[in-house]
C-alpha positions in Angstrom: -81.3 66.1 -62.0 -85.0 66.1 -60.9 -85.4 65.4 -57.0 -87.4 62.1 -58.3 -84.5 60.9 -60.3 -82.8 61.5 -57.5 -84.3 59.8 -55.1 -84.7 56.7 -57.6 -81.1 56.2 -57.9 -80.5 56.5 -54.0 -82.7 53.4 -53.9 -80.9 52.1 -56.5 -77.3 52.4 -55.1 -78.5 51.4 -51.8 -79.9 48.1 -53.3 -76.7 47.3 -54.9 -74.3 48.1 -51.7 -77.0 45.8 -50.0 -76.6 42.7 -52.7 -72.2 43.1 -52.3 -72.7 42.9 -48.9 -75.0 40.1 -48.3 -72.8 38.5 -50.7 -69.4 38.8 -48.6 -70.8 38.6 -45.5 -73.2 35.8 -45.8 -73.0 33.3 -49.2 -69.4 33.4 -49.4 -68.8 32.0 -46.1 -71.0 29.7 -46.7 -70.3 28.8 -49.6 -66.0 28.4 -48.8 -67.4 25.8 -45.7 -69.1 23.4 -48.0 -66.1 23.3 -50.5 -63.9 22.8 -47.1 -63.1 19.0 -46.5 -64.3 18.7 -43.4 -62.0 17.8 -40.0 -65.1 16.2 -37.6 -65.8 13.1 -37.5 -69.6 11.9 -37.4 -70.2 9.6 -34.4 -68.9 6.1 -35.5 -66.8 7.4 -38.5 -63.6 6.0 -38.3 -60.8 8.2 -39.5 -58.3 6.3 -38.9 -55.4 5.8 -42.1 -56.9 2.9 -44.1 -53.7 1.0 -45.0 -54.4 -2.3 -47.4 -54.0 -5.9 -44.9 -50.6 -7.5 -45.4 -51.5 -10.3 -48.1 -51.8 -13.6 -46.8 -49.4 -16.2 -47.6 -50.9 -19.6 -49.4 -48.1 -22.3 -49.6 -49.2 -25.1 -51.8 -49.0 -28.5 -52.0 -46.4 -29.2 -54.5 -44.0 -32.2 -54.6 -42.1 -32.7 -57.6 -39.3 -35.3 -58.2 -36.8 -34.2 -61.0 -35.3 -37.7 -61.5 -38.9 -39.3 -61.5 -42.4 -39.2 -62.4 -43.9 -37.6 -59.1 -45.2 -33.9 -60.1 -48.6 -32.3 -58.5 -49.1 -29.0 -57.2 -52.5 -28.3 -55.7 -53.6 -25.5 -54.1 -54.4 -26.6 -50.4 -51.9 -27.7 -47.8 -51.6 -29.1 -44.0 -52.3 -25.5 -42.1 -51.5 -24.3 -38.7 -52.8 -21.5 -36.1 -49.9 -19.4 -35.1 -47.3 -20.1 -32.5 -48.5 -23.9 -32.6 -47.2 -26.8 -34.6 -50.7 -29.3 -34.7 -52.0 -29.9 -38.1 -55.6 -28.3 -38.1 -58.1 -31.1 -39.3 -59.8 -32.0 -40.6 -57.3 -32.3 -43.6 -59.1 -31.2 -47.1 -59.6 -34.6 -49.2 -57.5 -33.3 -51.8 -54.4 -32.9 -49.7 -55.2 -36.2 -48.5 -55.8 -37.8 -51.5 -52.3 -36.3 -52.6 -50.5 -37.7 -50.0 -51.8 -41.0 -50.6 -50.5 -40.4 -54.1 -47.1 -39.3 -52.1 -46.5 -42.3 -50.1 -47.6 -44.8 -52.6 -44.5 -43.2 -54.3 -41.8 -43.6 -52.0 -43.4 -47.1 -51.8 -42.4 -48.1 -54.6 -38.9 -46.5 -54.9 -37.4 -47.0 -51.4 -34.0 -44.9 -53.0 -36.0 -41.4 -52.6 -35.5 -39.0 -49.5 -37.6 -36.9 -49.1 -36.9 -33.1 -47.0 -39.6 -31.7 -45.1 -39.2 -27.8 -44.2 -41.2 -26.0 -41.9 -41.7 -22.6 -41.7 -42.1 -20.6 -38.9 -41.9 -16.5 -38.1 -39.6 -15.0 -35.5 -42.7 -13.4 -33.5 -43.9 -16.9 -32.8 -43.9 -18.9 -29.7 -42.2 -22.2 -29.5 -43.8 -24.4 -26.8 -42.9 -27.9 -28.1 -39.9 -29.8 -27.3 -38.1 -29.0 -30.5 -35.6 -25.8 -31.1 -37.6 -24.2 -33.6 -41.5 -24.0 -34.3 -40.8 -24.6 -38.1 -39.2 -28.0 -37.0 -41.9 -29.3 -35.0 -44.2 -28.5 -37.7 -42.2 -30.4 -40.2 -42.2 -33.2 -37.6 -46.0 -33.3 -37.6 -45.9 -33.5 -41.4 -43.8 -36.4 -41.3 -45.8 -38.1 -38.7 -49.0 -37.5 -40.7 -47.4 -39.4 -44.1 -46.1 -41.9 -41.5 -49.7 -42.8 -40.1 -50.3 -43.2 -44.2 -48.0 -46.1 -44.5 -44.8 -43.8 -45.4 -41.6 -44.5 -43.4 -39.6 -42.5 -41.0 -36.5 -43.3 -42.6 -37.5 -41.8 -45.6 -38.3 -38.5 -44.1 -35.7 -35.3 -43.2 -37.2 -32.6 -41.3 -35.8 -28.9 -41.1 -36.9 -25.5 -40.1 -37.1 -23.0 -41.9 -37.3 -19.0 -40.7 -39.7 -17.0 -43.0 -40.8 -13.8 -41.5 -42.8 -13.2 -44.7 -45.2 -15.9 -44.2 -48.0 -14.1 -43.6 -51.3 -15.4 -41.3 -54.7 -14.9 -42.3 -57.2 -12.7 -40.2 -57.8 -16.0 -37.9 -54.2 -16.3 -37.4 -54.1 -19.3 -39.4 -50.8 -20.0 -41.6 -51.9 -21.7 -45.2 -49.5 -24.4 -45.7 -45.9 -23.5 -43.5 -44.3 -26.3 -45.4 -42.3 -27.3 -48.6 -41.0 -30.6 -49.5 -37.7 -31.3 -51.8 -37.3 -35.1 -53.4 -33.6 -36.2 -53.3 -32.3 -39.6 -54.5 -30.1 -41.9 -52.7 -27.0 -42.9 -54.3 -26.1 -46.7 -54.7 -23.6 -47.4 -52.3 -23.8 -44.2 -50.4 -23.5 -45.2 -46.4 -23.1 -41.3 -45.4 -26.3 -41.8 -43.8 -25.7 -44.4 -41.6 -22.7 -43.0 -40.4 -24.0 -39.9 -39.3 -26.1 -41.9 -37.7 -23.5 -44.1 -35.8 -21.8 -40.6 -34.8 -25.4 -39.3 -33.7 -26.2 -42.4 -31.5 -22.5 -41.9 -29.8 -23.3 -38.0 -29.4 -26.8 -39.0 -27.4 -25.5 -41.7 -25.2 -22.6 -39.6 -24.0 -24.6 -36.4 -22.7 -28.4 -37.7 -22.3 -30.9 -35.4 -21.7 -31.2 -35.3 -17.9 -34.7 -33.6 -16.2 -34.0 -32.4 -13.0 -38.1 -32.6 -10.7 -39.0 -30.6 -7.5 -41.8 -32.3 -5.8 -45.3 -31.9 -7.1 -43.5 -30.9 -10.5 -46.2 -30.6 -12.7 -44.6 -29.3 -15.8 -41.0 -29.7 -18.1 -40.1 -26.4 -19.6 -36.9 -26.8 -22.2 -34.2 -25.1 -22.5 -33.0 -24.3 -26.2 -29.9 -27.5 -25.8 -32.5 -29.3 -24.0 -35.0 -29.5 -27.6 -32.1 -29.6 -29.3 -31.3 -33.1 -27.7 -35.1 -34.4 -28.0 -34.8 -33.6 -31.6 -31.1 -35.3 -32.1 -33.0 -38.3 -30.2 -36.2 -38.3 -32.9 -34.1 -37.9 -35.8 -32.1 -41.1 -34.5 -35.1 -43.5 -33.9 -36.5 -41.9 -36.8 -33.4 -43.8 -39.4 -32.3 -46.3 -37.0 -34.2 -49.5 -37.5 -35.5 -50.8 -34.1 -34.5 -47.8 -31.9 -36.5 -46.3 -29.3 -36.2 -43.7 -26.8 -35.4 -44.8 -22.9 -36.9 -43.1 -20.1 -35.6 -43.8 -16.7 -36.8 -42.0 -13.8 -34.3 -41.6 -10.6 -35.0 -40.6 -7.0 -33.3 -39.7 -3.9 -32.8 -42.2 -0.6 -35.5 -40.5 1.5 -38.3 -43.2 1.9 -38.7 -47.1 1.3 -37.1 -48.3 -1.4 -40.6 -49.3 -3.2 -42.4 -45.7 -2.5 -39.2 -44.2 -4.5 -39.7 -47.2 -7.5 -42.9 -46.4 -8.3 -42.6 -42.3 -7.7 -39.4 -42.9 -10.0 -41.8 -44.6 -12.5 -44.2 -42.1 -11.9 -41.9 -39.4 -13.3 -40.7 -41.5 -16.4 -44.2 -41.2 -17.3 -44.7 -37.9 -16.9 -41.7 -37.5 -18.9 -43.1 -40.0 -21.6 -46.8 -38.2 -21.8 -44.7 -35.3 -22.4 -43.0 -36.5 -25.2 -46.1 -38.1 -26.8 -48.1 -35.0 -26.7 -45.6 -33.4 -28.7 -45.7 -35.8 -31.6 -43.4 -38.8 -30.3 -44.7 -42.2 -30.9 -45.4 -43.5 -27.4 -44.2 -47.0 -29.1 -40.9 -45.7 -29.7 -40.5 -44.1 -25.9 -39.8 -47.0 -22.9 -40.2 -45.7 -19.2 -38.3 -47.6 -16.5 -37.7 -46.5 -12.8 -34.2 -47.3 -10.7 -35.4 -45.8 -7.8 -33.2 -45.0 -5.3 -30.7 -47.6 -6.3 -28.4 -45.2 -8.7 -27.3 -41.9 -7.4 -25.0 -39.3 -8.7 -24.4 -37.1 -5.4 -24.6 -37.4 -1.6 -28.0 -37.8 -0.6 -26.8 -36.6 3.2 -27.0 -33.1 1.7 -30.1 -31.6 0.1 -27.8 -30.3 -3.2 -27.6 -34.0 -3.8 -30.9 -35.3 -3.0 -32.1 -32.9 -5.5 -29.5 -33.8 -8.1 -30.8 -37.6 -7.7 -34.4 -36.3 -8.2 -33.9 -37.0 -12.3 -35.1 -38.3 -15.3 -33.0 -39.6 -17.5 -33.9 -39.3 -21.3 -31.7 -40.9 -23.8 -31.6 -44.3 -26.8 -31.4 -47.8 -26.8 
């Protein structure tokens, strides 16, 4: 081998040790990092688990009576925001027209019933004065078809517990209601004599409100709402029955201060009532003063007893 040949494939070699090199040291890394999925976030890049949204419930309208000729199904329906049991209006003119359509129905066949249920979920709040959210939402129901002409007597209202009725992103549930059409059987007084065993029920263990002074609030117990709705359901299917309201004081102070502070607390009772979706026509408030205890008012434990309301029927 010639010293030029030589020398030639030195330059050679030496230009192919430098290509293997370059190759491992430099392009391969770089390549294997951009093939690499890569585990930093940009600034603003979420990378958070996207999960798809819990699909919102929509509850139509639909009424349908098997026995008759009342069948629509349309897809709108009296909404609410969560944890409350107002109707959001305006109502849509097609749920509106429907209901017309509804109570010109039971109009003219006053043998139908017809079952209101309301739903309502488990992480809800229930501030009105019935047991259950789902009730009072049925009771708004009924009070909207009422203000159409419908009547009260015509009308059941139930709750219903439905953890799978979903809200949309505004926390608004898309109808929480369903209706069932039942048929009253010729003859059948089962109703009125639940009714008779209801009235007795009420009459002997009212609802009693016990006030501090300056009360400015009622806060139910769960027997207390279920009371106040035994009370609705009775004026509701007892022709010319209405809710009493008598408000009670203690001896301390004229006899005409404690009337009208008596009176006073009736009314606070009876605003109470009506904002929770009670006709105030169906609700009287009376006072009696200081002229029917139930304890010793020479002790404070029974001044405090005799500081009451009284809420029961006539």
């Amino acid at each position: 081998m010639s010293k030029k040949t030589g020398y030639l494939l030195g330059i050679l070699l030496t230009i192919i040790l430098g290509t293997i090199l370059y190759w491992f040291f430099c392009c391969k890394p770089c390549l294997e990092a951009k093939n690499k999925p890569s585990t930093i976030a940009t600034e603003n890049e979420d990378t958070s688990v996207k999960t798809d949204p819990t699909p919102v419930t929509i509850n139509t309208f639909k009424v349908m009576d098997a026995d008759g000729d009342l069948d629509f199904d349309i897809y709108e329906n009296l909404n609410f925001n969560t944890s409350s049991a107002s109707i959001i209006t305006p109502v849509s003119l097609a749920v509106d027209s429907s209901a017309t359509q509804l109570v010109n129905y039971y109009k003219d066949n006053p043998s139908k019933l017809l079952d209101i249920y309301g739903h309502y979920r488990s992480d809800e709040s229930n501030n009105s004065v019935f047991p259950t959210l789902g009730l009072a939402r049925a009771n708004s129901a009924k009070n909207y078809l009422v203000s159409k002409g419908m009547l009260s007597k015509s009308i059941n209202t139930y709750g219903k517990l439905d953890d799978n009725f979903n809200p949309d992103l505004d926390g608004v549930l898309h109808g929480p209601l369903s209706y069932v059409v039942n048929t009253l059987e010729e003859g059948d007084r089962s109703g009125e004599d639940e009714m008779k065993a209801l009235g007795d029920t009420i009459k002997a263990d009212p609802l009693v409100l016990y006030f501090d002074t300056a009360q400015a609030s009622i806060n139910l117990t769960d027997q207390q709402r279920q009371k106040v709705a035994n009370m609705i359901r009775y004026i509701d299917h007892v022709e010319g029955a209405s809710i009493s309201v008598i408000g009670h004081t203690d001896n301390t102070g004229s006899r005409t201060t404690n009337t009208r502070l008596g009176l006073n607390r009736a009314d606070f009772a009876k605003n109470y009532l009506v904002e929770n979706g009670i006709s105030g026509d169906k609700i009287n408030s009376s006072s009696k003063g200081p002229d029917q205890p139930i304890a010793d008012n020479a002790t404070e434990e029974g001044r405090a007893k005799n500081r009451r309301v009284v809420v029961t029927i006539n």
